[in-house]
SERO-845441 format. One record per residue (C-alpha): residue number from 1; x, y, z; residue in one letter. Coordinates in Angstrom, 3 decimals. Each point is the difference from the previous one (the first is absolute). Example, Ala and Ser with C-alpha at 12.3 -4.5 7.8 and 13.67 -1.06 7.14 Angstrom:
BEGIN
<pos=1, X=12.300, Y=-4.500, Z=7.800, code=a>
<pos=2, X=1.370, Y=3.440, Z=-0.660, code=s>
% end
This chain:
BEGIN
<pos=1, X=-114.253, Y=5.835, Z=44.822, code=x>
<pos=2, X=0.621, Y=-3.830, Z=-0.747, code=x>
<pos=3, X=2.309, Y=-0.570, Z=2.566, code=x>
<pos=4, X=-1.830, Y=1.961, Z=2.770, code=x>
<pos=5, X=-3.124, Y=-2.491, Z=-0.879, code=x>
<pos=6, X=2.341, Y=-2.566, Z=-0.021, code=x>
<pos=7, X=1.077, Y=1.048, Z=3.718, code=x>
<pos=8, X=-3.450, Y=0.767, Z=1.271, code=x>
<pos=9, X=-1.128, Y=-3.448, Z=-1.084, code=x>
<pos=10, X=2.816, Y=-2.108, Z=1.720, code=x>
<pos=11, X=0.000, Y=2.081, Z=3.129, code=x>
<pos=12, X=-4.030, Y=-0.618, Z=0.167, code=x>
<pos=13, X=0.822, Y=-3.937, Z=-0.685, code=x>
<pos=14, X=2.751, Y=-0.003, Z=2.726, code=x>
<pos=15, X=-2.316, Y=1.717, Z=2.445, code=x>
<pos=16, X=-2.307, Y=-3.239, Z=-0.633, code=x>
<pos=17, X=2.423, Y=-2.445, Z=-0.108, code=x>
<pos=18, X=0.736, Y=0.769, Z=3.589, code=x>
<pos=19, X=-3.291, Y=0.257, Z=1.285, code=x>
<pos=20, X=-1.803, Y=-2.955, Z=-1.356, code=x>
<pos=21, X=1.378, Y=-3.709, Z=-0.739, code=x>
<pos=22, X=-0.396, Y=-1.802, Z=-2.803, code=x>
<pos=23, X=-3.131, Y=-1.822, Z=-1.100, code=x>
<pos=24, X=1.360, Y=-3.400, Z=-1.465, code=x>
<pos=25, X=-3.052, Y=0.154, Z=-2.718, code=x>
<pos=26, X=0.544, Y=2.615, Z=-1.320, code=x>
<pos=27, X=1.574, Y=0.875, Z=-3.085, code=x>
<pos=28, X=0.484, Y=3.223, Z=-2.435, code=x>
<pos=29, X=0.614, Y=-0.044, Z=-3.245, code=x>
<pos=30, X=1.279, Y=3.253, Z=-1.498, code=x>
<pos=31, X=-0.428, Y=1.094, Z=-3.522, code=x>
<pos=32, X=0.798, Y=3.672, Z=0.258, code=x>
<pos=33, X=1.178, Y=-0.006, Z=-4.347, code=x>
<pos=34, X=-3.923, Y=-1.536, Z=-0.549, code=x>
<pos=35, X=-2.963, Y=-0.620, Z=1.227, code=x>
<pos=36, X=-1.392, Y=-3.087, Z=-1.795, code=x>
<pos=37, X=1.737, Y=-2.514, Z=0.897, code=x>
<pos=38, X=0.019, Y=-2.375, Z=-3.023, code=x>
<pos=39, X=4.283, Y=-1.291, Z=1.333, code=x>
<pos=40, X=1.338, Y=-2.107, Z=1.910, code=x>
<pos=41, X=-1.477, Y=2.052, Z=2.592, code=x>
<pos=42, X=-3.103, Y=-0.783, Z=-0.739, code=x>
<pos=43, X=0.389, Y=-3.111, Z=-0.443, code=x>
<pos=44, X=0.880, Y=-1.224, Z=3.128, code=x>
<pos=45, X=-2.070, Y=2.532, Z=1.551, code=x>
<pos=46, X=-3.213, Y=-2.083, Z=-2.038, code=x>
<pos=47, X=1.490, Y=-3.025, Z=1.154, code=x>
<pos=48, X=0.351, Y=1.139, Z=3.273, code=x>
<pos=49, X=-3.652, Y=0.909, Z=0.535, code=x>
<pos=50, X=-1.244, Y=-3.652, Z=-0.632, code=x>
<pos=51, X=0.893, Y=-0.889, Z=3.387, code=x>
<pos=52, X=-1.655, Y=2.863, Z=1.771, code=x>
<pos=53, X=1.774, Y=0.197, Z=3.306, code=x>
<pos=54, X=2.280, Y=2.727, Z=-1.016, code=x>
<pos=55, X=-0.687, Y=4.136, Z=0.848, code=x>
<pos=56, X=0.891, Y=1.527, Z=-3.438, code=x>
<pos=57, X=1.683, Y=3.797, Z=-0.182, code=x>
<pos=58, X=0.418, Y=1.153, Z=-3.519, code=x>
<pos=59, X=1.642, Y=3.335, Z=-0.425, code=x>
<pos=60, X=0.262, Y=1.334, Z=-3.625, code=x>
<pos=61, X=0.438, Y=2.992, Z=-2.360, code=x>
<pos=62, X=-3.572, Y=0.977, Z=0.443, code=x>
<pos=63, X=0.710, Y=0.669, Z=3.770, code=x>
<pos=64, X=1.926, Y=2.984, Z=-1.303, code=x>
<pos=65, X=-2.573, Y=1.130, Z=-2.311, code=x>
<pos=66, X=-0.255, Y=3.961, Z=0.614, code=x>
<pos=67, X=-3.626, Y=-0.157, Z=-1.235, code=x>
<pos=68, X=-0.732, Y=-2.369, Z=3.287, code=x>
<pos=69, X=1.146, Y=1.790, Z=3.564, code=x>
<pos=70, X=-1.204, Y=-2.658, Z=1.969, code=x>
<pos=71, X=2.226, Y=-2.462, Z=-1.714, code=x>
<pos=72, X=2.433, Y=1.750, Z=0.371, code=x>
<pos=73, X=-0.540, Y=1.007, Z=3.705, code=x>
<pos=74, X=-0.523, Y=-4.176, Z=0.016, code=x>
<pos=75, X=3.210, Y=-0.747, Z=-1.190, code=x>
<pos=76, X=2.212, Y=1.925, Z=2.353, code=x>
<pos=77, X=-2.093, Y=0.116, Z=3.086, code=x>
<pos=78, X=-1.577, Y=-3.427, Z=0.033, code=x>
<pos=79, X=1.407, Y=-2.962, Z=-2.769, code=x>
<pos=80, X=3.649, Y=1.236, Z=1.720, code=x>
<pos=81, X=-1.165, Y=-1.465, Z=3.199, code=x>
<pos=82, X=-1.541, Y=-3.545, Z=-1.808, code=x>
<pos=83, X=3.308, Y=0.002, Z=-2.005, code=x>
<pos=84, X=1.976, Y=0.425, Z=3.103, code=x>
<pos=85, X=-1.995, Y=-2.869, Z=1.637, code=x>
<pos=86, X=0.113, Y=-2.629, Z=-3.117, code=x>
<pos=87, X=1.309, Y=-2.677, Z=0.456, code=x>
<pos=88, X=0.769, Y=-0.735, Z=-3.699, code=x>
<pos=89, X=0.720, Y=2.713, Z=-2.536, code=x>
<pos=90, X=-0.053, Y=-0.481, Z=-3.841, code=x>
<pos=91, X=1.352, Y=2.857, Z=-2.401, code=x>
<pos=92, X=0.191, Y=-0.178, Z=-4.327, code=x>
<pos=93, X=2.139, Y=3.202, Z=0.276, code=x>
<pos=94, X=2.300, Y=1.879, Z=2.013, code=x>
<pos=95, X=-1.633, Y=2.220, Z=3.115, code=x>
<pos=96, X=2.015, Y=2.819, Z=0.657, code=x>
<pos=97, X=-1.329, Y=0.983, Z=3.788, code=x>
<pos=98, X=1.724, Y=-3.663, Z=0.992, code=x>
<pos=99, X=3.570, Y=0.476, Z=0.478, code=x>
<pos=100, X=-0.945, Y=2.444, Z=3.379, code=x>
<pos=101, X=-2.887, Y=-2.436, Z=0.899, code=x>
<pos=102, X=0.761, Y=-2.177, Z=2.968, code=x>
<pos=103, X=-1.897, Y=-3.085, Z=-0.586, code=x>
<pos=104, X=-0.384, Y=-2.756, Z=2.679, code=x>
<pos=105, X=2.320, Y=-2.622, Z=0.201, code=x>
<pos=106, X=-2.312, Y=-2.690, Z=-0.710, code=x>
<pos=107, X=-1.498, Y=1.830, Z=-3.260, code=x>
<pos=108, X=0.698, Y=-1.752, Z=-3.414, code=x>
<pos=109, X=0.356, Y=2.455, Z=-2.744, code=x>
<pos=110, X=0.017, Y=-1.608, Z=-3.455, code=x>
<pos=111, X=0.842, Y=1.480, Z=-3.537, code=x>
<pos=112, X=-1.644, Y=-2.016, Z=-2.801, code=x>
<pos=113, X=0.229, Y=3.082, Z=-2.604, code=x>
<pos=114, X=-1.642, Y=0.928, Z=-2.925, code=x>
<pos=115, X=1.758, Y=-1.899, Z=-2.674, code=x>
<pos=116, X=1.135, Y=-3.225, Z=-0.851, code=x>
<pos=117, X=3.680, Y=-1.025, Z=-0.446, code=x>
<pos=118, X=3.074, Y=1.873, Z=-1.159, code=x>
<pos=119, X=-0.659, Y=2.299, Z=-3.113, code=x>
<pos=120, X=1.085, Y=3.914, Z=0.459, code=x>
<pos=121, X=2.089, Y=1.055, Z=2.833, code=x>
<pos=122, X=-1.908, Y=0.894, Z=3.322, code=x>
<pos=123, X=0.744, Y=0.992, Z=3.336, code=x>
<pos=124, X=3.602, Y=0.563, Z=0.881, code=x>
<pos=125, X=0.688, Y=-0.890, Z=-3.395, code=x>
<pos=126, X=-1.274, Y=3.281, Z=-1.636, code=x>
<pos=127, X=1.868, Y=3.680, Z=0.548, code=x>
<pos=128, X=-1.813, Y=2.073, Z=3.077, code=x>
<pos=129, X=0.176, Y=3.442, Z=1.528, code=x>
<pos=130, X=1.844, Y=-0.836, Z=3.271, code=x>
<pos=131, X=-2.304, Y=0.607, Z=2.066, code=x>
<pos=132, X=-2.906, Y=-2.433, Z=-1.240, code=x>
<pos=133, X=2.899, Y=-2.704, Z=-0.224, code=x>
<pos=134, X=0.351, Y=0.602, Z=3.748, code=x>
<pos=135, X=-3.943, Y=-0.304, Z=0.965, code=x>
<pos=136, X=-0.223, Y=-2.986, Z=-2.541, code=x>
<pos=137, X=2.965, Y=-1.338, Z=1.774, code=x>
<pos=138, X=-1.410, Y=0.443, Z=3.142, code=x>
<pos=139, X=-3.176, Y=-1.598, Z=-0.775, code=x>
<pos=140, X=1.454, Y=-2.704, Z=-1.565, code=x>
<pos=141, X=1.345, Y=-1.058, Z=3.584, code=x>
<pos=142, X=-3.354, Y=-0.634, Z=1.509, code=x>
<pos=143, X=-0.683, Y=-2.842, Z=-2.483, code=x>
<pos=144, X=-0.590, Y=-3.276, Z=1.461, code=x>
<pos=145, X=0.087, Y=-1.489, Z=-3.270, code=x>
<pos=146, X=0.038, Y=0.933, Z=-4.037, code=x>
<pos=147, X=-1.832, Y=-2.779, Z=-2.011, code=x>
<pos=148, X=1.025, Y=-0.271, Z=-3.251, code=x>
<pos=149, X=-1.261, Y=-2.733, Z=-3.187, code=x>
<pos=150, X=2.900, Y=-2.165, Z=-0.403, code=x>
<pos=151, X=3.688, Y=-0.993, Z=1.390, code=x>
<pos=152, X=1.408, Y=1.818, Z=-3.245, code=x>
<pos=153, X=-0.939, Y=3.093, Z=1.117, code=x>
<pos=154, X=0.640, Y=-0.579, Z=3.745, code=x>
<pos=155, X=3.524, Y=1.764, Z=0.069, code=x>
<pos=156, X=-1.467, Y=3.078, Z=-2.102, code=x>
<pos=157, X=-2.466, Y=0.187, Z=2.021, code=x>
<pos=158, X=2.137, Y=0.316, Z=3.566, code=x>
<pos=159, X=2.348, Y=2.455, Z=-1.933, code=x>
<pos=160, X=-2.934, Y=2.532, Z=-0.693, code=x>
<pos=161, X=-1.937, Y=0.065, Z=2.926, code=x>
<pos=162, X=3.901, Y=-0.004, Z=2.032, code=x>
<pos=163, X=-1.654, Y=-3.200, Z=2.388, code=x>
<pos=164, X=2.166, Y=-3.260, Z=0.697, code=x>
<pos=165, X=-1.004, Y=-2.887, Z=-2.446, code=x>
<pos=166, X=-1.090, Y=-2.079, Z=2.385, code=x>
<pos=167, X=-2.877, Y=2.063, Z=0.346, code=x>
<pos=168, X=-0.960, Y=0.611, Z=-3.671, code=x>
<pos=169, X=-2.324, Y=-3.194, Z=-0.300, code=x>
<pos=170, X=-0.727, Y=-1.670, Z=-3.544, code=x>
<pos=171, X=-3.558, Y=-0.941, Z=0.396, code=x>
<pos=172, X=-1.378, Y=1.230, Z=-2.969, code=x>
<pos=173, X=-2.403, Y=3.123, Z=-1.089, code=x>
<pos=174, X=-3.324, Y=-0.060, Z=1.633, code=x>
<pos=175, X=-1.175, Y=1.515, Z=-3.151, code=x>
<pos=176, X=0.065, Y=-2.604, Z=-2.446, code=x>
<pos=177, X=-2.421, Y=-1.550, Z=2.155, code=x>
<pos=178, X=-2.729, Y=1.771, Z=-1.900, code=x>
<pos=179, X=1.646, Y=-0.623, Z=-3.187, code=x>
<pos=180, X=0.513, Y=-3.688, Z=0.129, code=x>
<pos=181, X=-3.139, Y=-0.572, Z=1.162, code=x>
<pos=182, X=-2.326, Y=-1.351, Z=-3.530, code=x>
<pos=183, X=-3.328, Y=1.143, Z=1.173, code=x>
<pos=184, X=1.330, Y=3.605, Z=0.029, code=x>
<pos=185, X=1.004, Y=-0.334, Z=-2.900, code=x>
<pos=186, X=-3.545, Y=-1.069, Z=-1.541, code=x>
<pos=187, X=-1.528, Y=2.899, Z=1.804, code=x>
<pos=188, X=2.478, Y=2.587, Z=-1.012, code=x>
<pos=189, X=-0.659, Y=-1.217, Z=-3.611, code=x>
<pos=190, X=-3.726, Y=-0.141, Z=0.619, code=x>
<pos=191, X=-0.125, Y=3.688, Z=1.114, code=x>
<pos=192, X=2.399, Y=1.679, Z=-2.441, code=x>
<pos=193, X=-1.810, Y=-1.614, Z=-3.215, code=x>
<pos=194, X=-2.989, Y=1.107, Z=1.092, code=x>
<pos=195, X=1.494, Y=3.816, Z=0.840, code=x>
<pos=196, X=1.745, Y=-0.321, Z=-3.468, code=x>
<pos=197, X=-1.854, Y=-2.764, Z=-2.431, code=x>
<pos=198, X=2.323, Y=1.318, Z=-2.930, code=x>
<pos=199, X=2.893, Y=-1.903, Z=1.547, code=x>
<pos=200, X=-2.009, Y=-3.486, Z=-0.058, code=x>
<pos=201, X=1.408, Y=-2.777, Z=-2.328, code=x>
<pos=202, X=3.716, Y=2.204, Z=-0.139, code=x>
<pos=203, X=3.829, Y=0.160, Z=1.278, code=x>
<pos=204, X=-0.218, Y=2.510, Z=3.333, code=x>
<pos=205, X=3.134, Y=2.318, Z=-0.671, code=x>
<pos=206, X=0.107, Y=2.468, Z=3.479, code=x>
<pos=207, X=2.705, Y=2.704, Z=-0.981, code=x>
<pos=208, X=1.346, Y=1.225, Z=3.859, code=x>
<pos=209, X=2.915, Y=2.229, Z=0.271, code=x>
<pos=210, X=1.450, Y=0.942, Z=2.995, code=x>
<pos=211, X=0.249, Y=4.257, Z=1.135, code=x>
<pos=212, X=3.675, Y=1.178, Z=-0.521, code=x>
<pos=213, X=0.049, Y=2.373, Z=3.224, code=x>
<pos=214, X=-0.075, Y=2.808, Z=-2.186, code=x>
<pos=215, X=-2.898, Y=2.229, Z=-0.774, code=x>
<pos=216, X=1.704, Y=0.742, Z=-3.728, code=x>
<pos=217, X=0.995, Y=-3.196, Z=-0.739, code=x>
<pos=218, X=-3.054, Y=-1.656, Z=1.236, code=x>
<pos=219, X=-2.254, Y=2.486, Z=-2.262, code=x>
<pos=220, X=1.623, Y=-1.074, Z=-2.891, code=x>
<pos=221, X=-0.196, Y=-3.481, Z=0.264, code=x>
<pos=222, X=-2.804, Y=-0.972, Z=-2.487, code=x>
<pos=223, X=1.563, Y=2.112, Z=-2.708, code=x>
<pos=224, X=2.009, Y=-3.396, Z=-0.512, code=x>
<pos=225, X=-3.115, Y=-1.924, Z=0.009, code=x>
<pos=226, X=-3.045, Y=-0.150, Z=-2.783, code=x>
<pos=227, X=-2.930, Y=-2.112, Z=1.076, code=x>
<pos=228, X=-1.010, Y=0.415, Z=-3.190, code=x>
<pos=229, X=2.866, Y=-0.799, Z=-2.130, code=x>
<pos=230, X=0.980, Y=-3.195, Z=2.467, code=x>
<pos=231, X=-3.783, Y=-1.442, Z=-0.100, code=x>
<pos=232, X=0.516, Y=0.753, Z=-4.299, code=x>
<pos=233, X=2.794, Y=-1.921, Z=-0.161, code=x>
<pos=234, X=-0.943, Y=-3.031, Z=2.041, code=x>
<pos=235, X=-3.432, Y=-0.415, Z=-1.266, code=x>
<pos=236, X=-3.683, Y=-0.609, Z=1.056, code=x>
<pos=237, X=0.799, Y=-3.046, Z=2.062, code=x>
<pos=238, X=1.651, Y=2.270, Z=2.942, code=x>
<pos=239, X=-1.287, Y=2.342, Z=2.174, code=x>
<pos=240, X=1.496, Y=2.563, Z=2.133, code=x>
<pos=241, X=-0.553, Y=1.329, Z=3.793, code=x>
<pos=242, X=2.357, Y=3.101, Z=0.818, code=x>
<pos=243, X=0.508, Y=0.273, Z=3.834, code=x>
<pos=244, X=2.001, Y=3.011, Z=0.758, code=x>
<pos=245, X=1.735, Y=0.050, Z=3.492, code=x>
<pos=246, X=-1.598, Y=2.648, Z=2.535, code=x>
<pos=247, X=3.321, Y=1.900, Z=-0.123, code=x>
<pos=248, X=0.566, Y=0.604, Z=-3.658, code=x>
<pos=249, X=-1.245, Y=3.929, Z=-0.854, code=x>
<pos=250, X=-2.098, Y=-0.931, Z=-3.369, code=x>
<pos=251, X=-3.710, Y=0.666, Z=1.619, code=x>
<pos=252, X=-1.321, Y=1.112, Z=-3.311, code=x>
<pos=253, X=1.220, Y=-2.975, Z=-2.076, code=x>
<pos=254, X=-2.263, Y=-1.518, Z=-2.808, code=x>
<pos=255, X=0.126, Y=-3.353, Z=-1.506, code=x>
<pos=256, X=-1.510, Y=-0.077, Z=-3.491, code=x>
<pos=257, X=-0.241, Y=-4.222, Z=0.014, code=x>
<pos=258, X=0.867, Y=-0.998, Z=3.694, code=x>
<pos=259, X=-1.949, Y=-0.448, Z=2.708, code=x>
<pos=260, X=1.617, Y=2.397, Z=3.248, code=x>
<pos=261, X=-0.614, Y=-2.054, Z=3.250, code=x>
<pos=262, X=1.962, Y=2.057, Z=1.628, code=x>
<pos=263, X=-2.559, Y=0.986, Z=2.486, code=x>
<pos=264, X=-0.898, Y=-3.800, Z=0.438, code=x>
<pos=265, X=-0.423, Y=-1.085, Z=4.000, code=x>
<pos=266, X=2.030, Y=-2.830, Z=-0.033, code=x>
<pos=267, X=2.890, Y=-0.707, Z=-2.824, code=x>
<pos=268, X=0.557, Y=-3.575, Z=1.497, code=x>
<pos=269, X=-3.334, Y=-0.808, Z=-2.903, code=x>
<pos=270, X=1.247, Y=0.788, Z=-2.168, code=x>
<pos=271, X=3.135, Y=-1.627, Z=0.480, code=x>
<pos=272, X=-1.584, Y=-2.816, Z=0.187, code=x>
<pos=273, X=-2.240, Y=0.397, Z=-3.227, code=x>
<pos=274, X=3.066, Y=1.324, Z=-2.299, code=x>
<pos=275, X=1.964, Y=-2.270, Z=-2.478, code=x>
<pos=276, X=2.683, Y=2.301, Z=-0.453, code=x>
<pos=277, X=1.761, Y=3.458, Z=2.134, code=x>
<pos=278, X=1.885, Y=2.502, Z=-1.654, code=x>
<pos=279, X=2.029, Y=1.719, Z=3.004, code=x>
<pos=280, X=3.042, Y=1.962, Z=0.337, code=x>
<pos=281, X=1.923, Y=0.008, Z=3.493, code=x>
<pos=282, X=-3.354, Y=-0.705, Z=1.838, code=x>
<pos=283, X=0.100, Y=-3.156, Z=2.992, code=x>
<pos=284, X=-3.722, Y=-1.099, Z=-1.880, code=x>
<pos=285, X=2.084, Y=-2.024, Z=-2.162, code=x>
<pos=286, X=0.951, Y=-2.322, Z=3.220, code=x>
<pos=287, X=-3.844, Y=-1.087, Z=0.121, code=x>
<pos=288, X=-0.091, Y=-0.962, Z=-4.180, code=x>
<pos=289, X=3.590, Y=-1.743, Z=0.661, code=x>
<pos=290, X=-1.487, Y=-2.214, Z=2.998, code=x>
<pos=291, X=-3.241, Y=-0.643, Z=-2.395, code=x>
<pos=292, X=2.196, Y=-0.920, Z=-2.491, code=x>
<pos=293, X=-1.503, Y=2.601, Z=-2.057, code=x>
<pos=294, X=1.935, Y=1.676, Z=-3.004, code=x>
<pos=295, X=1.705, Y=3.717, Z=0.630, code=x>
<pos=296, X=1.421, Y=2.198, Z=-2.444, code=x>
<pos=297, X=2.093, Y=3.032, Z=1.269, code=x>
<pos=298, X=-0.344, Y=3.127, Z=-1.593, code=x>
<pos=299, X=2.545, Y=2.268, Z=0.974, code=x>
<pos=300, X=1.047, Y=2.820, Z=-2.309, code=x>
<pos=301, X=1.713, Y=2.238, Z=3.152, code=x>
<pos=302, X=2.174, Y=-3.493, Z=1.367, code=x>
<pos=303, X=3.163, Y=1.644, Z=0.352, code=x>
<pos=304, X=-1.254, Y=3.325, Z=1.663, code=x>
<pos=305, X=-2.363, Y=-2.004, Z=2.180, code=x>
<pos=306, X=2.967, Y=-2.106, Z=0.813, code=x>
<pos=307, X=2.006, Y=2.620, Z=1.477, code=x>
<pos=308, X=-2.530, Y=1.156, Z=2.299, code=x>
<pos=309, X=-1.239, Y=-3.056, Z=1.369, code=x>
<pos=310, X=2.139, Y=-3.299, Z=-1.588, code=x>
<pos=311, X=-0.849, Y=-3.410, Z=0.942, code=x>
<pos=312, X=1.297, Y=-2.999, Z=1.812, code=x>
<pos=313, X=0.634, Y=-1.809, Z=-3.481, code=x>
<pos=314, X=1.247, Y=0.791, Z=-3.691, code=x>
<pos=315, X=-3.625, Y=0.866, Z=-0.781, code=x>
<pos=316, X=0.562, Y=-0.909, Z=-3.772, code=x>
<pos=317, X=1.526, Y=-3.192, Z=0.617, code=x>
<pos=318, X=-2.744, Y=-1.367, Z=3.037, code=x>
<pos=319, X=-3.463, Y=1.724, Z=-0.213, code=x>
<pos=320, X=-2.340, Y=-2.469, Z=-0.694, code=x>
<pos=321, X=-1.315, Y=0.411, Z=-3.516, code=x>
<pos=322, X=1.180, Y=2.100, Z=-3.290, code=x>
<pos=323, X=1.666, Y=3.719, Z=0.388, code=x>
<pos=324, X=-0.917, Y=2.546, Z=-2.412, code=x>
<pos=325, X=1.078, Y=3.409, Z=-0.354, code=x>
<pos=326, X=-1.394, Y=0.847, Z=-3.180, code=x>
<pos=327, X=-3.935, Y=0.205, Z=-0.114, code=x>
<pos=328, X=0.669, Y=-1.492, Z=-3.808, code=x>
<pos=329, X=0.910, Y=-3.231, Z=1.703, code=x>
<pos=330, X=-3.021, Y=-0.061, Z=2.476, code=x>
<pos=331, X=-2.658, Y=-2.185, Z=-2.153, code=x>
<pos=332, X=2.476, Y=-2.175, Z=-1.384, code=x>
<pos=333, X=1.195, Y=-0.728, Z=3.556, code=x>
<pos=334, X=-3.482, Y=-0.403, Z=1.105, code=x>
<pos=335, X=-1.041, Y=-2.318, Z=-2.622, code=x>
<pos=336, X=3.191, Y=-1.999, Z=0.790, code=x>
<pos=337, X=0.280, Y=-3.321, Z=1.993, code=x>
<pos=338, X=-0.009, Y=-0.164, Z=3.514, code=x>
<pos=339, X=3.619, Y=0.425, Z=1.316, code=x>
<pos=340, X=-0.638, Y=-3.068, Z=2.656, code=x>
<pos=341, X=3.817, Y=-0.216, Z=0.652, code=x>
<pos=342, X=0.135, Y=3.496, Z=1.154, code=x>
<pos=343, X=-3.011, Y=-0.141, Z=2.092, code=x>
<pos=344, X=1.127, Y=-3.256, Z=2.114, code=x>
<pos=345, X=2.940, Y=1.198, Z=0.599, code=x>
<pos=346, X=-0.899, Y=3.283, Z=1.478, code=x>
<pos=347, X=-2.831, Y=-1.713, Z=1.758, code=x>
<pos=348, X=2.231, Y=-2.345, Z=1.390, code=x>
<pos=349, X=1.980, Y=2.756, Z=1.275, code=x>
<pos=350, X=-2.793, Y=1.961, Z=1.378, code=x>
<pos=351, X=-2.746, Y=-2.700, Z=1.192, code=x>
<pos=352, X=0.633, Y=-3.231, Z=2.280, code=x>
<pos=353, X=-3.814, Y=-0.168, Z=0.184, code=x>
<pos=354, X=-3.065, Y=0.004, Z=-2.378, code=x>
<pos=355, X=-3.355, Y=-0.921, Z=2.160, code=x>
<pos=356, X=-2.403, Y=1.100, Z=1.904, code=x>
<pos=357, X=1.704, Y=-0.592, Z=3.559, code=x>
<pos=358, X=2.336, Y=3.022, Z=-0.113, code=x>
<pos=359, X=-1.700, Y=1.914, Z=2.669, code=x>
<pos=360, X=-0.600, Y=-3.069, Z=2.024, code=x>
<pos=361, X=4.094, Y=-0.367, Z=0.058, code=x>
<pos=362, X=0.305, Y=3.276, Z=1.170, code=x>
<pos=363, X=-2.556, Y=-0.118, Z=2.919, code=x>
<pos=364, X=1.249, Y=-3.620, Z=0.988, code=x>
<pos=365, X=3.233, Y=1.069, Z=0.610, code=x>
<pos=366, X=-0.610, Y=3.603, Z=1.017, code=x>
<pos=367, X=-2.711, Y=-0.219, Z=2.882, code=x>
<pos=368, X=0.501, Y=-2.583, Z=2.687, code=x>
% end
């Protein structure tokens, strides 16, 4: 059913490609893995809109929302033709309809992604079915460019989205935009203290593991983890926020001491108001590490996880911040100093830029 979607979609695009030119102001921005864009998609798209001469198409998940026809009749019948006529296209993700869509010659199709850095294999890095490596593949040659956050990364980069490196462009992640930026940071701490008072005057802890791709696996995951015990152990001077990744099957988890944001709108807060992550495998750990922010890895499955997805490092040897594999060990390596060796060299590795002018790059040297 996917693929004949897939079809209908770029034979309605090509159909519009050839009947109407393309407007030079306007540009889409597609987000079909979200809808809120809170990315480097967003950002530039915010940035963007300050200088209001632009015509702005944004197609996302919600335009294939089965509870909304009209989206959905939208999306294929009529953002198909704006996309076809944009002059300027933006994606965080891959879109599979593109490798049979014939865009214009003078369209610009850019791939700033949803992550930051090199961390866990992506793209042609990872093991596919065949046939998704081929639309992927296909896709992949439409790209204009593929911005990534820093000249370490650059070659990675070209390898997994299969593009020359010439066009993989080190300009930074729109993203950390928001998070660099101090007066977001007063407001994010402003509104979470008042939503949860009982963390004023403590050390923010925000426990986020990754899903594991497996319904089983991903049930289980808490039954390494006590809340309780952890928040007994480290005392009344921390406090906990659990946030739970969309993907991982534990809808009827209970936390007897910490507070589950897992439903909270936008996780870059309370990135910015936490002291402290506890992550496993999860790319969050790139924001703490350019925050210079203390991370402590807890990752009791490493070697199965490993096998199924691996990284572009001895993960042991160069995550930024203390590995534990024993929930024993957890307090003690919370409670422990901040590993700032670590931390600057992975950031060094991952981030040529920490400011506010990351989107600005991108749209300087994107649109002429």
């Amino acid at each position: 059913m996917k693929k004949l979607l897939y079809k209908l979609y770029a034979f309605l695009f090509n159909i519009s490609a050839v009947i109407f030119p393309v407007k030079e102001n306007r540009i889409a921005f597609v987000s079909m893995h979200n809808e809120n864009f809170r990315d480097s998609l967003g950002n530039v798209y915010e940035r963007l809109k300050r200088e209001n001469r632009y015509n702005f198409v944004l197609i996302t998940r919600e335009d294939l929302s089965v509870k909304k026809p009209l989206k959905v009749f939208s999306f294929f019948f009529i953002k198909s033709r704006l996309l076809a006529t944009s002059k300027y296209v933006f994606l965080n993700d891959n879109f599979m309809p593109m490798g049979k869509m014939n865009f214009s010659k003078s369209a610009v199709i850019t791939q700033l992604w949803h992550g930051e850095g090199a961390f866990k294999k992506f793209g042609l890095h990872i093991p596919q079915p065949e046939d998704l490596r081929k639309r992927e593949i296909a896709a992949n040659r439409k790209l204009t460019y593929v911005v990534c956050s820093s000249e370490g990364v650059r070659r990675i980069y070209a390898e997994a989205f299969g593009v020359e490196e010439s066009r993989v462009l080190p300009l930074g992640a729109p993203r950390l935009d928001y998070l660099a930026d101090e007066r977001n940071k007063a407001e994010a701490k402003e509104k979470i203290l008042a939503l949860y008072p009982e963390a004023k005057g403590k050390k923010i802890i925000l426990y986020a593991p990754t899903f594991r791709d497996d319904e089983e696996r991903d049930g289980a995951l808490l039954d390494s983890f006590s809340d309780e015990k952890l928040l007994n152990e480290l005392g009344e001077e921390y406090f906990l926020f659990i946030r739970l990744h969309p993907q991982i099957h534990t809808a009827d988890a209970e936390f007897k001491a910490a507070a589950d944001v897992t439903d909270y709108e936008d996780v870059r807060e309370l990135i910015l108001v936490s002291d402290i992550l506890i992550t496993d495998y999860s790319s969050i750990c790139m924001d703490f590490c350019a925050l210079d922010k203390k991370t402590v890895f807890y990752c009791p499955d490493l070697s199965r996880y490993r096998e199924r997805r691996d990284f572009y490092f001895d993960y042991e040897a160069f995550v930024p911040g203390r590995v534990c594999k024993d929930f024993e060990d957890l307090a003690e390596a919370v409670k422990a100093p901040f590993c700032e060796e670590r931390n600057s060299k992975f950031k060094k590795m991952n981030f040529d830029f920490f400011d506010t002018k990351n989107a600005e790059r991108v749209i300087n040297s994107i649109i002429k």
